[in-house]
KOLZAKE-999739 format. One record per residue (C-alpha): residue number from 1; residue in three letters; z, y, x. Coordinates in pm, whole numbers, plus 50000, padded with zeros to 5 digits. Example, Ala and Ser with C-alpha at 12.3 -4.5 7.8 and 13.67 -1.06 7.14 Angstrom:
2
n->1; res->Ala; Z->50780; Y->49550; X->51230
n->2; res->Ser; Z->50714; Y->49894; X->51367
***
This chain:
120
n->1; res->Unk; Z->52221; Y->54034; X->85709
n->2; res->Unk; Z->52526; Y->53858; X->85845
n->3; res->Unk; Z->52490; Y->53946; X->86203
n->4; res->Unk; Z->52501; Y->54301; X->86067
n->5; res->Unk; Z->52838; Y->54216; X->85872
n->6; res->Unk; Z->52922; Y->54052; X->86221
n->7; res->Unk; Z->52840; Y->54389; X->86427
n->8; res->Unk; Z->53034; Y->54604; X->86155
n->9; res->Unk; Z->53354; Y->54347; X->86189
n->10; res->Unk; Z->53335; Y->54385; X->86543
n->11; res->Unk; Z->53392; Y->54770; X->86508
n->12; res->Unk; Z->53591; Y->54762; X->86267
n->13; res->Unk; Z->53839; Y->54520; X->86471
n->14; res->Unk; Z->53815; Y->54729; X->86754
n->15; res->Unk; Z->53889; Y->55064; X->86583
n->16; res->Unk; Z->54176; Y->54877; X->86445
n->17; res->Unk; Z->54296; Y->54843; X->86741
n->18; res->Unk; Z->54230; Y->55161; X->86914
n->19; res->Unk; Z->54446; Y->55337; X->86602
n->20; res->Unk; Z->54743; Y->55086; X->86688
n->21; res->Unk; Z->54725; Y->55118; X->87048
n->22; res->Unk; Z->54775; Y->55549; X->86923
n->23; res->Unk; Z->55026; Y->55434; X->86671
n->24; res->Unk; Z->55236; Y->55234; X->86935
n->25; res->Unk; Z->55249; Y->55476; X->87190
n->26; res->Unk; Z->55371; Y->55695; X->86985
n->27; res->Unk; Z->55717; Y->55520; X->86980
n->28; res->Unk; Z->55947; Y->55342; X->87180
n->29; res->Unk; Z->56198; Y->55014; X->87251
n->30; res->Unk; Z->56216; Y->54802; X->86961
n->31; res->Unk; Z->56033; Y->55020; X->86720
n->32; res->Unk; Z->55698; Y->54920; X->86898
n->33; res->Unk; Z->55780; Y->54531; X->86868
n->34; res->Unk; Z->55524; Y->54509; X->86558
n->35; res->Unk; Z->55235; Y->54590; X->86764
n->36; res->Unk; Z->55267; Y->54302; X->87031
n->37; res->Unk; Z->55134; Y->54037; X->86772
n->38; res->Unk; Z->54787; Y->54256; X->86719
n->39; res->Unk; Z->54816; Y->54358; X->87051
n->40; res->Unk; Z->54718; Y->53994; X->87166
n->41; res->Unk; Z->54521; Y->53918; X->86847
n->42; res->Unk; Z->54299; Y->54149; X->86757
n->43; res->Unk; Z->54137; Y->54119; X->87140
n->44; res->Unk; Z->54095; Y->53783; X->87109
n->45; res->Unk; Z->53945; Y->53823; X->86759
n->46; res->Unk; Z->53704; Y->54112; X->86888
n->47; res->Unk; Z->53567; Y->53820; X->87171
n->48; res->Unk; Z->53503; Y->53563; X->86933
n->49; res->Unk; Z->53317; Y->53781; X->86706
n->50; res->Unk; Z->53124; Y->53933; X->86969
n->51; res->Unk; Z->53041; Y->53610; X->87137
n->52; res->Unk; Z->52920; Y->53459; X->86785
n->53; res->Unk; Z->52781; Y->53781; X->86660
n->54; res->Unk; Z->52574; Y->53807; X->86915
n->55; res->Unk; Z->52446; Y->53452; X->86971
n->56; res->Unk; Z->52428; Y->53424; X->86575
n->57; res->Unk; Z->52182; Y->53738; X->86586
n->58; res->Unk; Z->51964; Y->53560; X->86898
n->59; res->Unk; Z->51961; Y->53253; X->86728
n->60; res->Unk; Z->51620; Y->53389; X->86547
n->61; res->Unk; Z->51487; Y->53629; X->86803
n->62; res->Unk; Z->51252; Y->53533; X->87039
n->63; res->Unk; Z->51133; Y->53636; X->87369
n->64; res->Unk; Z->51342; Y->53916; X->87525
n->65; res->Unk; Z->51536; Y->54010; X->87210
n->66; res->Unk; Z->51676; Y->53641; X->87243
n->67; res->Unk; Z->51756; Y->53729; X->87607
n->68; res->Unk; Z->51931; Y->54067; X->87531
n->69; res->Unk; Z->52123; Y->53961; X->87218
n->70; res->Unk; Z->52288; Y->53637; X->87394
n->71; res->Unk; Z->52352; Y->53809; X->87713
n->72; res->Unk; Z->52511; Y->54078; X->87534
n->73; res->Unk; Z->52700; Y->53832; X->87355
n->74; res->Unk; Z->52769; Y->53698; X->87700
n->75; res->Unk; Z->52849; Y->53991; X->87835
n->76; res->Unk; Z->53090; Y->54092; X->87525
n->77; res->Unk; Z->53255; Y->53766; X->87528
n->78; res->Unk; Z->53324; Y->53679; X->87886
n->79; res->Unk; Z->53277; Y->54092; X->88035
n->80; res->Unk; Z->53670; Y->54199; X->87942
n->81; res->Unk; Z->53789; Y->53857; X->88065
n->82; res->Unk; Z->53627; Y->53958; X->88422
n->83; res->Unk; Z->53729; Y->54300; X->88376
n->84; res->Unk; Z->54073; Y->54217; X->88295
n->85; res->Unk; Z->54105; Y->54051; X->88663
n->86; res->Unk; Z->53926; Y->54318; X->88860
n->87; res->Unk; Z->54078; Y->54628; X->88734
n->88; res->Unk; Z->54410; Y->54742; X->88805
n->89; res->Unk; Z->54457; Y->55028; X->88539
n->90; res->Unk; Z->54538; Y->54904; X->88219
n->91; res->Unk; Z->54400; Y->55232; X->87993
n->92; res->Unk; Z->54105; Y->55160; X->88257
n->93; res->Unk; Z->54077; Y->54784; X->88127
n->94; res->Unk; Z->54122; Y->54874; X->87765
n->95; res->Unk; Z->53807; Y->55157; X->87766
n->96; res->Unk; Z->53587; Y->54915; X->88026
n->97; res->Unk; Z->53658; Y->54601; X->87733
n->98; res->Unk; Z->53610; Y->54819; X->87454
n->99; res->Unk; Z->53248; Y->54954; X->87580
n->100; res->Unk; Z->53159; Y->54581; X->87681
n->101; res->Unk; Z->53217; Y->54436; X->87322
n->102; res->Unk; Z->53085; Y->54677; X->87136
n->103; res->Unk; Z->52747; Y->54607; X->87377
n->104; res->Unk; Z->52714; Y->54344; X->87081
n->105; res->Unk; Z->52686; Y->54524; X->86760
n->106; res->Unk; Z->52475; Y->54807; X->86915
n->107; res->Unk; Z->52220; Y->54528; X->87047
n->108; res->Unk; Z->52229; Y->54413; X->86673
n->109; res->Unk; Z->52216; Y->54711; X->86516
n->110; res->Unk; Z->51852; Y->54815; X->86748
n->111; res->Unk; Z->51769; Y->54425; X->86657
n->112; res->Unk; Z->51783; Y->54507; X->86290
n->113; res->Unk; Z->51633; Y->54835; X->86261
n->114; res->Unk; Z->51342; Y->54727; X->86442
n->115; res->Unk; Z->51288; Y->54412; X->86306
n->116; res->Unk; Z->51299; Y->54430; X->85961
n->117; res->Unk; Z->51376; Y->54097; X->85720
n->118; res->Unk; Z->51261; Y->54068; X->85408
n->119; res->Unk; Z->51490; Y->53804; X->85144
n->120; res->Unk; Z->51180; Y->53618; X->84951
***
């Protein structure tokens, strides 16, 4: 049940994002000076959850679902940081990041529809 809550944060901090990256485009000089703060945040926030999300979910998975959930935690985590050097476009960097971490939640969400828990 957390790592779901997890997975759904992780959206939900990136589609906060996405609407403020809209939002400040839509204006210009010092107007836009509220959106640096989340700018650098909510990235940074989206990382850590994916990274613990996903190695949170893995912690009780075994075999190959253990492999998949911590190397798309991995892959969440540490795949925007890479991306971030070896891309030159920045629209091209935010869509390439944004696909990476959300590699997390959609690992959990197959984890826990297929593997269903039962609270005794």
């Amino acid at each position: 049940m957390a790592s779901r809550v997890l997975a759904a944060v992780v959206v939900a901090v990136v589609v906060v994002y996405h609407v403020l990256r809209v939002l400040a485009s839509q204006c210009s000089g010092a107007a836009c000076d509220w959106y640096i703060p989340f700018s650098l945040l909510l990235p940074i926030v989206a990382l850590a959850l994916a990274g613990v999300g996903g190695a949170y979910a893995g912690r009780g998975a075994g075999g190959v679902w253990f492999l998949l959930l911590n190397g798309c935690a991995g892959l969440g985590a540490f795949g925007p940081i890479v991306a971030a050097f070896l891309l030159s476009d920045n629209d091209t960097k935010v869509w390439v990041s944004t696909v990476l971490v959300l590699t997390v939640p959609a690992s959990i969400g197959i984890y826990a529809a297929t593997h269903r828990t039962t609270i005794t």
